[in-house]
C-alpha positions as CSV (number, residue, x, y, z in Angstrom):
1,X,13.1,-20.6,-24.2
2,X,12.4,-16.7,-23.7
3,X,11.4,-15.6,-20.5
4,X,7.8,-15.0,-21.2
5,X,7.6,-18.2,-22.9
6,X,8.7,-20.1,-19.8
7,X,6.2,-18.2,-17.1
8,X,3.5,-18.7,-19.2
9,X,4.5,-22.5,-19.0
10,X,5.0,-22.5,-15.4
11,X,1.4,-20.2,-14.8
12,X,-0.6,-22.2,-17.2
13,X,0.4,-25.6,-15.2
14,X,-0.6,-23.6,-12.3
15,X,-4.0,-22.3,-13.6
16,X,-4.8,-25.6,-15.3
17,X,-4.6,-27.3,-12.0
18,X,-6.8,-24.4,-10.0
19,X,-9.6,-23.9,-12.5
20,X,-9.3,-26.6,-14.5
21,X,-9.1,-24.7,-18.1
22,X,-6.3,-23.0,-20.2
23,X,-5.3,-19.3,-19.7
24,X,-6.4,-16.5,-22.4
25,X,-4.1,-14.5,-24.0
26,X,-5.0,-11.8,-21.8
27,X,-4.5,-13.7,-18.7
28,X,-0.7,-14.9,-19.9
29,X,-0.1,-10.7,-20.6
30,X,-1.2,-11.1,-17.0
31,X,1.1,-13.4,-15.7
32,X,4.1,-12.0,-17.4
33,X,3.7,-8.3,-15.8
34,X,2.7,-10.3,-12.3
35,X,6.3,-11.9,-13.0
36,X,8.3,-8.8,-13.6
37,X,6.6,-6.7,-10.6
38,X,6.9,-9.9,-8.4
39,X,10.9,-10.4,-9.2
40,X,11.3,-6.6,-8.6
41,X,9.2,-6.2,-5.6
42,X,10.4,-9.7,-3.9
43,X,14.1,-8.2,-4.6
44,X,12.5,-4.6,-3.1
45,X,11.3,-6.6,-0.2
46,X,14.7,-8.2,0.9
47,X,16.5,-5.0,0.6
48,X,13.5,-3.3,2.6
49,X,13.3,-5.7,5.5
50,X,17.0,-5.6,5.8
51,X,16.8,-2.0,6.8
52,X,13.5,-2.1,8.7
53,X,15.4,-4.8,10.7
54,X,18.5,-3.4,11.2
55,X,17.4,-0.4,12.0
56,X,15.1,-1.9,15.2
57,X,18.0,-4.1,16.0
58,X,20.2,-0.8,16.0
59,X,17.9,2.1,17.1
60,X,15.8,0.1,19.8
61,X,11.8,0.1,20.7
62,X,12.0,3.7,21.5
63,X,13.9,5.5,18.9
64,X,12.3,2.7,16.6
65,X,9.4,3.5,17.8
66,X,9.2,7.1,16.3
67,X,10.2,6.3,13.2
68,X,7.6,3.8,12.8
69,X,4.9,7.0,14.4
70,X,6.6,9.2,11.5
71,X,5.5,6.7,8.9
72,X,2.1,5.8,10.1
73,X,1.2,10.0,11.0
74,X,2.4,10.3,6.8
75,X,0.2,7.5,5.6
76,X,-3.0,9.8,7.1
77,X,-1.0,13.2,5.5
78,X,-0.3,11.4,2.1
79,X,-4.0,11.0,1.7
80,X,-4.8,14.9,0.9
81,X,-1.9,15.2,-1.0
82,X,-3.2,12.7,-3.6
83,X,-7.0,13.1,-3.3
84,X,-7.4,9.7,-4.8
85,X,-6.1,11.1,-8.2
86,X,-3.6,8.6,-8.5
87,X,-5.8,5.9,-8.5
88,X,-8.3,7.9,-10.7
89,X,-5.0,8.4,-13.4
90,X,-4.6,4.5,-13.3
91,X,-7.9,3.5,-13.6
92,X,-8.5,5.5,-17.0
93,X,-4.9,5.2,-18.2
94,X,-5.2,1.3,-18.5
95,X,-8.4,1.0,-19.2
96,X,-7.1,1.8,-22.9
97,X,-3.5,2.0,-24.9
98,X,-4.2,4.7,-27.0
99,X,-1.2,6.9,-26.6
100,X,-2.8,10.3,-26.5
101,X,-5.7,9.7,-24.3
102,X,-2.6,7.9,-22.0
103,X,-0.7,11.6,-22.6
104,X,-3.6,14.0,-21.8
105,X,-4.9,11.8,-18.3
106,X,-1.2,11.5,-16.8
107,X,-0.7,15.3,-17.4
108,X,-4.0,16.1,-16.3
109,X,-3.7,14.2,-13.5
110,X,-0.1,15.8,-12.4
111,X,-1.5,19.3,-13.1
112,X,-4.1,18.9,-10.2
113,X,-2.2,16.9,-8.0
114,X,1.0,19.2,-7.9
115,X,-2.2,22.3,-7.0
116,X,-4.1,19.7,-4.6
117,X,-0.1,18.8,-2.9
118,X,0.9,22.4,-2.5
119,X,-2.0,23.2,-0.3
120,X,-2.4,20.6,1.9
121,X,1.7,21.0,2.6
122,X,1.0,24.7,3.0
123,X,-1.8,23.8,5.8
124,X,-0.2,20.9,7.2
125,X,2.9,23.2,7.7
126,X,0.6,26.4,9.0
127,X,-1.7,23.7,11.4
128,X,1.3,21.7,12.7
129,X,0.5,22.8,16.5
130,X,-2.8,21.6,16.6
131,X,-2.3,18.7,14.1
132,X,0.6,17.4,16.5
133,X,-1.5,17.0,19.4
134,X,-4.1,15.5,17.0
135,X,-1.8,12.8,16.2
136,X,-0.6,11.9,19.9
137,X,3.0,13.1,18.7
138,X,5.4,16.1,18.9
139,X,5.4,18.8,16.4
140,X,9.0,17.8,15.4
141,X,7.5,14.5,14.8
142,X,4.8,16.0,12.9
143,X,7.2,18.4,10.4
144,X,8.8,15.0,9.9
145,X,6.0,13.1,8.5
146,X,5.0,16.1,6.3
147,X,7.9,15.6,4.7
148,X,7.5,11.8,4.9
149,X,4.2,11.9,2.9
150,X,5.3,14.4,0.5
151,X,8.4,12.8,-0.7
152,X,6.3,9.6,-0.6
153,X,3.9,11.0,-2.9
154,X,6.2,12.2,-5.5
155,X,7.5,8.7,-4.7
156,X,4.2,7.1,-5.3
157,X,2.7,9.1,-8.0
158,X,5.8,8.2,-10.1
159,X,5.0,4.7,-10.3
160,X,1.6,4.9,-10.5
161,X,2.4,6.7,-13.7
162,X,4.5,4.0,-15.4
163,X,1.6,1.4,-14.2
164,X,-1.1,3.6,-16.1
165,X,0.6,3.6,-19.2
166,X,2.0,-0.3,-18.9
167,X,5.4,0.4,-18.6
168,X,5.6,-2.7,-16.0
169,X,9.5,-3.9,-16.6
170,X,10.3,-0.5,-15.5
171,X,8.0,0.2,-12.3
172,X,9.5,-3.8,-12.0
173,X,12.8,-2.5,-11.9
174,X,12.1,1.0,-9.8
175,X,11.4,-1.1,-6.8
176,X,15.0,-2.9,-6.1
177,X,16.3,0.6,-7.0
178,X,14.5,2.9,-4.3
179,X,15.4,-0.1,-1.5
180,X,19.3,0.0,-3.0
181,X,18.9,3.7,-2.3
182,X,18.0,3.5,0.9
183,X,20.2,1.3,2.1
184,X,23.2,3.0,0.4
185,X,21.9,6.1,2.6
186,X,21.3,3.9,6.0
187,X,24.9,2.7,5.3
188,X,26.4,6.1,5.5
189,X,24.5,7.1,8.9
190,X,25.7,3.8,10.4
191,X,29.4,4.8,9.3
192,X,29.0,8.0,10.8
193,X,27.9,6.3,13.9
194,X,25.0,8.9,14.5
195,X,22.0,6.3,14.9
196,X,18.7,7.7,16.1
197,X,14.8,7.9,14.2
198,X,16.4,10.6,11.6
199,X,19.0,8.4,10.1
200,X,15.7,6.4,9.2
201,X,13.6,8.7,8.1
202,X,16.3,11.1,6.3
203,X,17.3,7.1,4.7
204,X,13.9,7.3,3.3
205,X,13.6,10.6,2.4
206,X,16.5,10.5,0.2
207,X,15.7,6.6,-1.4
208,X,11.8,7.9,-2.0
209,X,13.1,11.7,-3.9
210,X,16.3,9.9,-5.8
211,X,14.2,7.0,-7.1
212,X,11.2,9.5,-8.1
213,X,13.5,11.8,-10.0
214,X,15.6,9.0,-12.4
215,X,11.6,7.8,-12.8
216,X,10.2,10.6,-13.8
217,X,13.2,11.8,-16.1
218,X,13.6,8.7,-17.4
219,X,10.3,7.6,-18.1
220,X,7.4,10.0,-17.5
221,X,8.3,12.9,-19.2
222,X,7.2,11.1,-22.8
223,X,4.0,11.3,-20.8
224,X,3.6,14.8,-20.2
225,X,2.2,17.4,-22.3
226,X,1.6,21.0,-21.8
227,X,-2.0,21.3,-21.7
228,X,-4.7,20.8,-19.2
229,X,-8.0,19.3,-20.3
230,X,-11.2,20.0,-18.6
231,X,-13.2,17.3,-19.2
232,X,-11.0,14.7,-18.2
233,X,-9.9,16.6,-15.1
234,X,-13.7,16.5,-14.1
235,X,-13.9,12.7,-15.1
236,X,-10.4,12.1,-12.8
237,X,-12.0,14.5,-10.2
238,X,-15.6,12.5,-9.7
239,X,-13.8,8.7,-9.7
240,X,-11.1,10.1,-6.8
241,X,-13.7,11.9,-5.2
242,X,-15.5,8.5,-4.6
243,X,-11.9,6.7,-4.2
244,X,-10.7,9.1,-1.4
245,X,-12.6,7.8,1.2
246,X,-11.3,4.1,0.5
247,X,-7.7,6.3,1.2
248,X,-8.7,7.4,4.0
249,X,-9.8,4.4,5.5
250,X,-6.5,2.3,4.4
251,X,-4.9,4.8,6.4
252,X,-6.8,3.6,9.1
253,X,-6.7,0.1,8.6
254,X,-2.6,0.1,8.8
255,X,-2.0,3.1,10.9
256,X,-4.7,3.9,13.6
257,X,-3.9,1.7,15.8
258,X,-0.2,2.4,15.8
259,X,-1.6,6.0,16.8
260,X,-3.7,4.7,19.6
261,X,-1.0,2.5,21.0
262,X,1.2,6.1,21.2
263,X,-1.4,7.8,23.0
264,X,-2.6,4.9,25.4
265,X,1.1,3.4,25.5
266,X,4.8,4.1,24.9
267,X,6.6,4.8,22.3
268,X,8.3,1.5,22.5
269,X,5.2,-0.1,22.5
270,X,4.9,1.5,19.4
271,X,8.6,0.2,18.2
272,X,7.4,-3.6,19.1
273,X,4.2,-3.1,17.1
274,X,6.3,-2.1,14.4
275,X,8.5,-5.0,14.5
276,X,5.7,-7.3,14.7
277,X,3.8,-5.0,11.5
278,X,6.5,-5.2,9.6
279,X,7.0,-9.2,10.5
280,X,3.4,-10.3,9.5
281,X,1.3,-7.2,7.9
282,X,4.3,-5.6,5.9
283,X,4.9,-9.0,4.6
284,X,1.5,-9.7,3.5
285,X,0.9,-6.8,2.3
286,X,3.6,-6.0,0.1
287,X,2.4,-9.4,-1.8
288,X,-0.9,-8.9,-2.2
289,X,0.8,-5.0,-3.3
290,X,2.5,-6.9,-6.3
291,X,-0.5,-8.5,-7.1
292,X,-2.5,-5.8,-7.4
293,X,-0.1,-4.2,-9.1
294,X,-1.1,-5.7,-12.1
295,X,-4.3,-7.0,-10.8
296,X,-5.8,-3.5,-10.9
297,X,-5.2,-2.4,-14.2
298,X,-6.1,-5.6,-15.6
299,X,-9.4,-5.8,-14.2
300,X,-10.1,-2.2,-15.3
301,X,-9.7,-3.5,-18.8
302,X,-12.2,-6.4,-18.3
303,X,-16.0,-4.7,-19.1
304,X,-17.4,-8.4,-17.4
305,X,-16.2,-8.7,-14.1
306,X,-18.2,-11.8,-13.5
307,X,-15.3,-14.5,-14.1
308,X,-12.9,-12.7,-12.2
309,X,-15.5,-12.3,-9.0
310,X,-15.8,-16.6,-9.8
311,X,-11.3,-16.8,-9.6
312,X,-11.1,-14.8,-6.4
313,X,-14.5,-17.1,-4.5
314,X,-12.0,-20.1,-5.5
315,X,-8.9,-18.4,-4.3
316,X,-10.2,-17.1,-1.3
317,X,-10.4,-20.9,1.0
318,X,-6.6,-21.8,-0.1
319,X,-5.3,-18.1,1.2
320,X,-6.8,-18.5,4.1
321,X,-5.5,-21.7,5.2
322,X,-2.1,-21.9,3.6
323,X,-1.7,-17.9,4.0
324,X,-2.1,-17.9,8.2
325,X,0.7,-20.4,9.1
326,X,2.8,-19.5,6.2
327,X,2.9,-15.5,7.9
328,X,3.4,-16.8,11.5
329,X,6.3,-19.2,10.4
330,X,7.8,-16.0,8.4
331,X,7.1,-14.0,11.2
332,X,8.3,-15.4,14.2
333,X,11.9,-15.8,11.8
334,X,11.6,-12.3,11.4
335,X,11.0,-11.3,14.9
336,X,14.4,-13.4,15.8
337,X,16.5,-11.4,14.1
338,X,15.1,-7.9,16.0
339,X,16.5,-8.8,18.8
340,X,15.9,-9.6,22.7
341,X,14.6,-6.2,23.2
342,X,11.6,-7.1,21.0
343,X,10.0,-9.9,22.9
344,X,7.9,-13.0,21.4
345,X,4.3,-13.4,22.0
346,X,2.9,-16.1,19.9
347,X,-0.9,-15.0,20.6
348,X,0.1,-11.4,19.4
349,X,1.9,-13.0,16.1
350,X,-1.5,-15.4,15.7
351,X,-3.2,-12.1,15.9
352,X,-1.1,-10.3,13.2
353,X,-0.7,-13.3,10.9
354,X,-4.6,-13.3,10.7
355,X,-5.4,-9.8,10.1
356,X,-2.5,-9.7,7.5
357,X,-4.6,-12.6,5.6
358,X,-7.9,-11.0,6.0
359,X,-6.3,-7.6,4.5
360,X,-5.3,-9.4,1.9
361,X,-8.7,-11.2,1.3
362,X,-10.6,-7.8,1.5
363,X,-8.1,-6.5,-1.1
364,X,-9.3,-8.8,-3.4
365,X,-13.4,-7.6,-3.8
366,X,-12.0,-4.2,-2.6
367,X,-10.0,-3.9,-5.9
368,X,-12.1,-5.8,-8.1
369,X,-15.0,-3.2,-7.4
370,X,-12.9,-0.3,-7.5
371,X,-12.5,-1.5,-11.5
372,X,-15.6,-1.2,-12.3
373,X,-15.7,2.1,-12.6
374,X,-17.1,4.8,-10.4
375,X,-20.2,3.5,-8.5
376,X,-17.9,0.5,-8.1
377,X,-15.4,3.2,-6.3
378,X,-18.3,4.8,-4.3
379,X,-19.3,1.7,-3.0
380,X,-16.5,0.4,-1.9
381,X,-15.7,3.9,-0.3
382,X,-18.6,3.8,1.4
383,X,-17.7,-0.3,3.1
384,X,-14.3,1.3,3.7
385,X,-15.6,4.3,5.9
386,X,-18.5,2.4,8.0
387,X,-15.4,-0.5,8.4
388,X,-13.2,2.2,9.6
389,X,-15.2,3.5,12.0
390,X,-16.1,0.3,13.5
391,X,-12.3,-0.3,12.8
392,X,-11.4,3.2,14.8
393,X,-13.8,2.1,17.6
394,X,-13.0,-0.8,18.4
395,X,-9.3,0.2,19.1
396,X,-10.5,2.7,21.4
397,X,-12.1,0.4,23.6
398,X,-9.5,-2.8,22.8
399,X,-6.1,-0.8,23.1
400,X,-6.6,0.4,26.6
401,X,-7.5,-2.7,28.0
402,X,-5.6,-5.1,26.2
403,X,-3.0,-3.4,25.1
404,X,-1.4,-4.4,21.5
405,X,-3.8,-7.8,21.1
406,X,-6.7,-5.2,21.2
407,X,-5.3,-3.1,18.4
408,X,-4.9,-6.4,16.4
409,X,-8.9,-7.6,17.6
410,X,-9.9,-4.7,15.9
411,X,-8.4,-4.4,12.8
412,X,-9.6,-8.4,12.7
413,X,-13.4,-7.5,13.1
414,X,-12.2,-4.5,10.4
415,X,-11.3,-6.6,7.5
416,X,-14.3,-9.2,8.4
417,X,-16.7,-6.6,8.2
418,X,-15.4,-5.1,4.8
419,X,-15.2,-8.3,2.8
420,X,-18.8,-9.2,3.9
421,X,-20.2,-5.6,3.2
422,X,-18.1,-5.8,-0.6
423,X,-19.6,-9.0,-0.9
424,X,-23.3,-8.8,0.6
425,X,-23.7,-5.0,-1.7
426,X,-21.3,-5.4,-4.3
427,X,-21.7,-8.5,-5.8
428,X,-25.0,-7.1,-8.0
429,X,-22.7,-4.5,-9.4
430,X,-19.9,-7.3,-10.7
431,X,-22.4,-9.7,-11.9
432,X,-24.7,-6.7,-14.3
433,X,-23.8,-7.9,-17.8
C-alpha cells in the first residue's frame, strides 16, 4: 500500500467517525498534503525546540532574553516588508492550476515585494534611533532584528511560493532542512565556546538565507518570468491591502506583550516569557501553522464556504477541551528541560496553554474568511485591528500590575474577542451561496 493510499485510510476512519460521512476526493488531496507538511513540520519542530531549548538552557534569561526581543521587534518589521503580498500571491495562485496565471502572480508578486522590502530596510536602517526607543530596546538590538525580518522574509516568501503553486512535498521537506541548518550553525558557536544572543540570532540568520536560496534555486525559478503585469499587480495590491492589517495585528497578538514586559520588566523576564511561549504558544501554533498550511489554499479553492464553516463549529468543542491539558502537559515537560533558572508557575502555564488554544480557534474563522476573497480579507482585517487594540490595551494596564499573568489576560480577552467578532459579522459572508 502507497503512501497516499494508506493516509487516506487512516483520515477517512478518522472523518467517518467525526462527521459521520465519507471524504471527497478533494478532501483526501487534502489529507495527503496535511500529511506531508505535518511529517516535515513535526520533524522542523523537534529540531527547532532543541535549539530554542538549548539555547535558554545555555544562554540564560538574560542573554535569552534578547534574542527572544530580536525576534518579536522582527515579527512587527517583517510586516512592511511583505505588505500582505505574500498572502495575496497564495490566495490567487491556488485558487487555480493553470500554469501561466501560477507564472505571471508569483513574478508579479516578487517584483513588488523585492521594491516594497528595499524601502522599508532603507527607513528601518535611516530611523533606527528613534525606532529603538520605540521598541523599548537598544539600537544594536534594533539593526539586529532588521536583519532578522529581512532574512525571514526572503525565508518566508520562498515557501509561500512553493505553497501557491502546490508544490507541498517540497515546502514539506524545506522545513526539517532550515532547522538542520540551524542547528549545524548553533553547533559551531557552541564549539567555539562564544555563547551570547548573536550565536542565536547569527544561527538563524544563516538557517533562514541557506534554506531560502537552495528553495528558490531549486524550485522557484520555473516560476518566474521576466515581465510585470499590471493588472494583476493591482488585484495582489487591493487583497494585501485589506490583509495587512490582519499582519499587523498577528504581530501583536504574539509579540506585544513580549515588548511590554521589556519596557515594564527585565530582560530576563523577557527570557522566561520566552521559555514559557515557546513551551505552550510556539507549540500550538506551529500546529495549527501546518494546518493551515494546507488549510488556506484549500479553502481558497472552495467557491461555498458553507460546509467548511459547519467542520470547524464541530471541531471547535473537542480543541478546546482535549487542546488545553494536552499544551499544559507538553509544556510543563518542556519547561523541565530549561532549566532551574526558568522557574514553574502553573497559573502562568494555565494561562499560556489557554491562549495558545484560543489562537488556534480564532485561526480557524480568521483563515476561512480570509479565503473568501477580499471583503472576506477586509473584514477580518478590520476584527484583527479593533482585537489588537483591545489586545494592546489591556497589556498596558495588566503587565504593570501583574506582571507576565497580565500579558497572558490579555492576549486571552484578544483571541475571545476576535472569534466572536469573525463569527457575530462574518458568518453572512461564508453562508451567501
Amino acid at each position: 500500500m502507497d503512501i497516499r493510499a494508506l493516509v487516506n485510510k487512516l483520515a477517512g476512519t478518522a472523518y467517518r467517525r467525526v462527521f459521520n460521512a465519507e471524504m471527497s476526493p478533494a478532501e483526501g488531496d487534502f489529507a495527503y498534503n496535511l500529511s506531508l507538511v505535518g511529517a516535515g513540520t513535526f520533524i522542523s519542530t523537534a529540531l527547532v525546540a532543541v535549539f530554542s531549548i538549548l539555547g535558554g538552557r545555555l544562554l540564560g534569561p538574560e542573554e535569552y532574553g534578547r534574542f527572544t526581543l530580536v525576534q518579536s521587534i522582527a515579527t512587527f518589521l517583517h510586516v512592511p516588508m511583505m505588505m500582505g503580498l505574500n498572502t495575496a500571491m497564495l490566495k490567487y495562485g491556488a485558487e487555480k492550476g493553470e500554469l501561466t496565471r501560477q507564472k505571471t502572480i508569483v513574478s508579479t508578486a516578487h517584483v513588488i515585494i523585492a521594491g516594497v522590502t528595499g524601502i522599508s530596510v532603507a527607513l528601518m536602517l535611516l530611523f533606527s534611533g528613534p525606532l529603538s526607543r520605540l521598541f523599548a530596546t537598544t539600537p544594536e538590538l534594533f539593526r539586529f532584528s532588521i536583519y532578522f525580518a529581512l532574512l525571514y522574509a526572503l525565508f518566508t516568501l520562498a515557501q509561500t511560493t512553493l505553497r501557491s503553486v502546490g508544490r507541498m512535498r517540497a515546502f514539506a521537506l524545506s522545513q526539517p532542512v532550515q532547522a538542520v541548518v540551524l542547528l549545524i550553525a548553533f553547533a559551531f558557536f557552541i564549539l567555539l565556546g562564544s555563547l551570547t544572543f548573536h550565536s542565536m540570532v547569527y544561527s538563524k540568520l544563516t538557517a533562514f538565507a541557506i534554506t531560502a536560496l537552495v528553495v528558490h534555486l531549486l524550485h522557484n525559478r520555473h516560476y518566474f518570468r521576466f515581465g510585470f503585469n499590471a493588472a494583476w499587480a493591482r488585484t495582489l495590491s487591493r487583497f494585501a491591502s485589506a490583509a495587512v492589517i490582519a499582519s499587523i495585528a498577528a504581530a501583536f497578538y504574539g509579540h506585544i506583550g513580549k515588548i511590554i514586559v521589556a519596557r515594564y520588566m527585565t530582560v530576563a523576564d523577557v527570557g522566561i516569557y520566552g521559555a514559557y511561549w515557546t513551551a505552550t504558544m510556539s507549540i500550538a501554533g506551529i500546529l495549527w501553522a501546518v494546518f493551515n498550511m494546507v488549510f488556506f489554499p484549500a479553502a481558497s479553492s472552495y467557491r461555498d464556504k458553507r460546509p467548511l464553516l459547519r467542520r470547524i463549529n464541530r471541531l471547535v468543542p473537542f480543541i478546546i477541551v482535549l487542546g488545553i491539558p494536552a499544551v499544559m502537559g507538553t509544556g510543563y515537560l518542556i519547561l523541565l528541560l530549561y532549566g532551574g533558572d526558568y522557574p514553574f508557575n502553573l497559573w502562568w502555564l494555565a494561562l499560556f496553554a489557554t491562549a495558545a488554544i484560543l489562537f488556534v480557534v480564532r485561526g480557524f474563522y480568521s483563515s476561512l474568511l480570509t479565503s473568501e476573497g477580499h471583503r472576506g480579507a477586509l473584514l477580518n482585517s478590520g476584527a484583527a485591528a479593533a482585537t489588537a487594540g483591545v489586545m494592546l490595551a489591556l497589556s498596558l494596564i495588566l503587565v504593570p500590575a501583574a506582571g507576565i499573568a497580565g500579558a497572558m489576560m490579555a492576549a486571552i480577552v484578544a483571541y475571545l474577542a476576535r472569534s466572536a467578532l469573525l463569527l457575530w459579522r462574518g458568518r453572512r459572508y461564508l453562508q451567501e451561496p
